[in-house]
Each structure stands twice: as structure tokens, then as C-alpha cells.
N, C-alpha and C positions, 0 to 999 in steps of 0.2 A: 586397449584401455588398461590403466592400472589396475591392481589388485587392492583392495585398501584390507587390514588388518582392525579392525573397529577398536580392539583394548589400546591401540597407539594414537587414532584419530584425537584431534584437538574438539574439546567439545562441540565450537561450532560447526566442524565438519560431520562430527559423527550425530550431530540432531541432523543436518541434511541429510546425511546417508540414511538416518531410520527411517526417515518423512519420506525422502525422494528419490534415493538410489545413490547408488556407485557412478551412475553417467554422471548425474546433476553435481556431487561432490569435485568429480572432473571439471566440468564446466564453469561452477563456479571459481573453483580454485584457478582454474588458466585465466578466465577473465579481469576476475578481482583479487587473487592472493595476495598481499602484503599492502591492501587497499582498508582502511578505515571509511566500509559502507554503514550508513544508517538509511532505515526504511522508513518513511512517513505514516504516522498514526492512521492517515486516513488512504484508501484507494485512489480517493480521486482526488485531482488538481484542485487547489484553491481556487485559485482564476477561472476557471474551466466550468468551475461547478458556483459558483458565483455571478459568471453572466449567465449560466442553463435556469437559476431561480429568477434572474432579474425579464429573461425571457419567458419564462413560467408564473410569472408574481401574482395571475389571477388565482392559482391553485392554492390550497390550502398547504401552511407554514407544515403542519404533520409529517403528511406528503410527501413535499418534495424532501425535509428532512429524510426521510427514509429512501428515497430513491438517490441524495448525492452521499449520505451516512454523516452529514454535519449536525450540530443539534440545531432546536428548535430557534434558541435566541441569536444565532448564528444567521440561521434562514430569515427570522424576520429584518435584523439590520440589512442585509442584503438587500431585501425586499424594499425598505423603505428608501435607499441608494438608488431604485429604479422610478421614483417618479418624478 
């Protein structure tokens, strides 16, 4: 494995190296280096977590907001998509 020097790291490398190590800055640099990634706001899938409410719709709007991390007005149009 490399040796990484931290006062040379580019910043995004060197917030992973302080969060997550020397392997992780490895890893992600071989897989994505010279790749323009964005990460989505939320954990989970749109679709994914929009039919898990429309399967869930008897539960309370609160709820399931806190179990996909979407808000509430979110949960409830979904919600009324399922009848």
C-alpha cells in the first residue's frame, strides 16, 4: 500500500484519510480517481423507498418518514399514489 504524506493530500483525499484511513483513500482513489462522483442526499433509493411506503401506507406518515429519512410531505404524496 502507499504511504500517503497528509500536508500533500488534495483535500478530498485527506478528509477520507482522517475519517477512514490510508486503505479507504487507496481504494477509493483506484476505483474512482479522475471520476466526478456525487453522493445523493438521501441513503436510500427513491423508488425503493416509495413502493416500501405505498406497501406500508396503513402506518403512520411520521413513521415511515423516519424509517426511509424522506420528509413527511414526501411520505404522504406517495402515500396517496397507493390507492
Amino acid at each position: 500500500m502507499e504511504q500517503f504524506d497528509e500536508h500533500l493530500l488534495a483535500p478530498v483525499y485527506l478528509e477520507f484519510y482522517q475519517v477512514l484511513g490510508a486503505k479507504a483513500v487507496q481504494l477509493v482513489h483506484d476505483n474512482y480517481g479522475g471520476n466526478t462522483v456525487s453522493f445523493p442526499d438521501h441513503y436510500n433509493d427513491r423508488e425503493k423507498a416509495a413502493a416500501y411506503v405505498r406497501e406500508h401506507a396503513t402506518e403512520k406518515a411520521q413513521t415511515l418518514s423516519q424509517e426511509t429519512g424522506y420528509n413527511i410531505r414526501t411520505i404522504r404524496k406517495w402515500k396517496k399514489t397507493s390507492d
